[in-house]
BALUM-255399 format. One record per residue (C-alpha): residue in three letters; z, x, y. Coordinates in pm, whole numbers, plus 50000, padded with zeros to 5 digits. Example, Ala and Ser with C-alpha at 12.3 -4.5 7.8 and 13.67 -1.06 7.14 Angstrom:
// residues 2
<rec "ALA", <50780, 51230, 49550>>;
<rec "SER", <50714, 51367, 49894>>;
// end
This chain:
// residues 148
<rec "UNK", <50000, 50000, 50000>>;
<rec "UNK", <49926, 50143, 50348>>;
<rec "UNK", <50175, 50276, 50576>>;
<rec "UNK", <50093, 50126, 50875>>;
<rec "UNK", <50037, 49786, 50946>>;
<rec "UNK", <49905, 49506, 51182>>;
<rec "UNK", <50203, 49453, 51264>>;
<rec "UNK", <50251, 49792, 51383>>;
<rec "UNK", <50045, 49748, 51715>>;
<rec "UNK", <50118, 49609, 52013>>;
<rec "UNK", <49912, 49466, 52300>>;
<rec "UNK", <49876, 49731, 52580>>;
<rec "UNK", <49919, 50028, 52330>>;
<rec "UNK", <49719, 50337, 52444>>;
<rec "UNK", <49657, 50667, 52288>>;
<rec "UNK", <49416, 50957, 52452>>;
<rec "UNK", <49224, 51158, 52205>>;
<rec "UNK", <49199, 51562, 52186>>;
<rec "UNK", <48883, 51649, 52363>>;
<rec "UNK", <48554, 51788, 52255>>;
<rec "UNK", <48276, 52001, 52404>>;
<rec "UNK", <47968, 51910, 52375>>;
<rec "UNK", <47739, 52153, 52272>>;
<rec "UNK", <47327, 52269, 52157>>;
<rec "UNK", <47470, 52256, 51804>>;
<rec "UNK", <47554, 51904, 51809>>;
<rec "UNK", <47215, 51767, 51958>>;
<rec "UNK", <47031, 51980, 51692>>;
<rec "UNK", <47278, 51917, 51393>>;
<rec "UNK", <47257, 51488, 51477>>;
<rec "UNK", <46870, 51513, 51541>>;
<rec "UNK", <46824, 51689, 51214>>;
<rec "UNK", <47070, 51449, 51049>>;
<rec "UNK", <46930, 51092, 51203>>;
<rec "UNK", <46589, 51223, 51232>>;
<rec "UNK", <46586, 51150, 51617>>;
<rec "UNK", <46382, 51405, 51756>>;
<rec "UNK", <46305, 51250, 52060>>;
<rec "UNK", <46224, 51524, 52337>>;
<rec "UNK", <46479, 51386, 52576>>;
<rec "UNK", <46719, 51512, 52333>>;
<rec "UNK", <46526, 51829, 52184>>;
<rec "UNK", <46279, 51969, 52434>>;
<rec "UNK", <46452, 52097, 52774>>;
<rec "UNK", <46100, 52158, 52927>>;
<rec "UNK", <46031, 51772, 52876>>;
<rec "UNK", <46386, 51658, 52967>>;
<rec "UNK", <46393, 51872, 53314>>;
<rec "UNK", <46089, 51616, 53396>>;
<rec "UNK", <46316, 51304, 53374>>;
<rec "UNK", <46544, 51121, 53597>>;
<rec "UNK", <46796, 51337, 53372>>;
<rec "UNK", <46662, 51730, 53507>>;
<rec "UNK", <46780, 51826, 53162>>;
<rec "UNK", <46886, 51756, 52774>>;
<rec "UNK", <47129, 51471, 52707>>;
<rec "UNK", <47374, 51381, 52416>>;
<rec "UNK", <47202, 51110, 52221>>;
<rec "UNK", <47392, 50793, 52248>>;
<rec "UNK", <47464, 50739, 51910>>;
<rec "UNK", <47602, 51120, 51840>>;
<rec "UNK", <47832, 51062, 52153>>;
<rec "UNK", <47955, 50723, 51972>>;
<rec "UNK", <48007, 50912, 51644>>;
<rec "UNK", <48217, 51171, 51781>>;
<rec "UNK", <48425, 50912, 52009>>;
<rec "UNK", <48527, 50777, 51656>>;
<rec "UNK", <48617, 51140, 51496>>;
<rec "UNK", <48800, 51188, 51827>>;
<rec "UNK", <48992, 50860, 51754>>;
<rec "UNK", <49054, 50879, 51402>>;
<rec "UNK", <49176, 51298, 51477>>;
<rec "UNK", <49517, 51058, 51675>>;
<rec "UNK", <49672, 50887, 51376>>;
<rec "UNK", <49659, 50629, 51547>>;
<rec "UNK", <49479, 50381, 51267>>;
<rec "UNK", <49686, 50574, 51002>>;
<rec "UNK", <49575, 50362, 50680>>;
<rec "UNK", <49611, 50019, 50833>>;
<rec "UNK", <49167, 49970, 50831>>;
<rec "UNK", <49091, 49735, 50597>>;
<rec "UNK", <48745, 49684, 50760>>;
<rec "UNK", <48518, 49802, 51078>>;
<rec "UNK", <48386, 49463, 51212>>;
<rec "UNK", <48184, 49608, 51456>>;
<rec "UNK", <48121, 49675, 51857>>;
<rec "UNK", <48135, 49469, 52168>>;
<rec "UNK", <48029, 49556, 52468>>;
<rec "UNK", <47865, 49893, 52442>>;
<rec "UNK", <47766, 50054, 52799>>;
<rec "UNK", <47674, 50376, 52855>>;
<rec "UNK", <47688, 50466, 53237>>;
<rec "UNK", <47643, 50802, 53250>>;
<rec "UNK", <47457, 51092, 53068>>;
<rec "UNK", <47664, 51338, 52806>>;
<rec "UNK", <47487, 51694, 52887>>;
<rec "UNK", <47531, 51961, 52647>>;
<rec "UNK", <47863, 52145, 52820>>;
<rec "UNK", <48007, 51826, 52902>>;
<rec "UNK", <48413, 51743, 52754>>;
<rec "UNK", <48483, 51422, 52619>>;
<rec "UNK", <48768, 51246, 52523>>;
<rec "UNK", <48893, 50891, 52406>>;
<rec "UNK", <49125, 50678, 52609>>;
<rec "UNK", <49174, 50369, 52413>>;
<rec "UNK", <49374, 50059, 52437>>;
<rec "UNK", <49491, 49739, 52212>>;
<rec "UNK", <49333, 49480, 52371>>;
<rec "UNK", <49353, 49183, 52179>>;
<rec "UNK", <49548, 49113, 51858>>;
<rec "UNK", <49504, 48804, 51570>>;
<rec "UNK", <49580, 48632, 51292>>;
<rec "UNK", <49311, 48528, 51066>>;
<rec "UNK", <49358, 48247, 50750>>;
<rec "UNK", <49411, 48527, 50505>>;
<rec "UNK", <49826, 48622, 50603>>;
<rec "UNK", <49754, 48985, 50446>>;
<rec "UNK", <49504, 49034, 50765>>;
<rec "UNK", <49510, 49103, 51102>>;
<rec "UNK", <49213, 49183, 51362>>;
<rec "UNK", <49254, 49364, 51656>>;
<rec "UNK", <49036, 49474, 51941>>;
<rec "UNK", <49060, 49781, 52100>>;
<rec "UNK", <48897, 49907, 52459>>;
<rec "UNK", <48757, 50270, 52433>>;
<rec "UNK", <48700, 50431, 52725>>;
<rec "UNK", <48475, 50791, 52620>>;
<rec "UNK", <48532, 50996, 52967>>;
<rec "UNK", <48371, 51374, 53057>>;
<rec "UNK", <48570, 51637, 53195>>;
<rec "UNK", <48546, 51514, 53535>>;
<rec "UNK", <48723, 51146, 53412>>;
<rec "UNK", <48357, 50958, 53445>>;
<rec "UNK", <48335, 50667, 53157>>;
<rec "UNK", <48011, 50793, 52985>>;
<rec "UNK", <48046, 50537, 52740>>;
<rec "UNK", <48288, 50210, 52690>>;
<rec "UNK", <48289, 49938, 52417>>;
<rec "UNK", <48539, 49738, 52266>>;
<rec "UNK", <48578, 49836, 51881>>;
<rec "UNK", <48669, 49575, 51658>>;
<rec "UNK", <48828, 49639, 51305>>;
<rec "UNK", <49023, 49412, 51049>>;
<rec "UNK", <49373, 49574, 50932>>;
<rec "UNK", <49655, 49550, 50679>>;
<rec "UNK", <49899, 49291, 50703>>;
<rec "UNK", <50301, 49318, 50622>>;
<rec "UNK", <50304, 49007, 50301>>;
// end
């Protein structure tokens, strides 16, 4: 039986993840892995002839490591009984290879569903660079572990 439970949480909780740089290795390493090659990722001679003057983090890659950053906190300890997806997704701002990014994230929303061993809750990620710009927010969504 898990550890932690839905019960565990509270409303209002917030944790802030350990930070990550961002760096040539990880743009190369996801577009080799997801197969997205596209040249606004890949190809600095094409990106410096965008709005962007320059490479950028793929979106998903920066979403991927926003949920290693999480998970690195504890904070879930073995309480995830299911991911139930994403609301909300925005992406304001570029990630640029150099860039630090970190997790602030928040329990936004707690509930009860018919089964009494489950629990959803919502919580409000907010992925922010060195400089504390949001480069990405979403509200995550994941079904936990109940106390029977």
């Amino acid at each position: 039986m898990p550890s932690k439970y839905w019960e565990d949480f509270c409303i209002g909780e917030e944790v802030i993840t350990p930070s990550i740089t961002i760096t040539e290795t990880h743009l190369v390493n996801w577009a080799g892995l997801t197969m997205d090659f596209y040249p606004l990722h890949t190809d600095e001679e094409y990106a410096k002839k965008t709005i962007f003057k320059g490479r950028i983090a793929h979106g998903p890659l920066t979403f991927a490591l926003a949920i290693g950053l999480i998970y690195r906190t504890g904070i879930y300890g073995d309480s995830i009984l299911a991911w139930l997806g994403v609301e909300n997704l925005k992406i304001p701002l570029p990630v640029r290879i150099g860039d630090t990014i970190r997790v602030h994230t928040k329990v936004i929303e707690m509930r009860e569903t018919k089964d009494p061993s489950r629990g959803i809750i919502k919580f409000h990620w907010e992925v922010k660079n060195q400089i504390d710009e949001n480069v990405m927010t979403l509200d995550y969504l994941l079904m936990q572990y109940r106390k029977t």
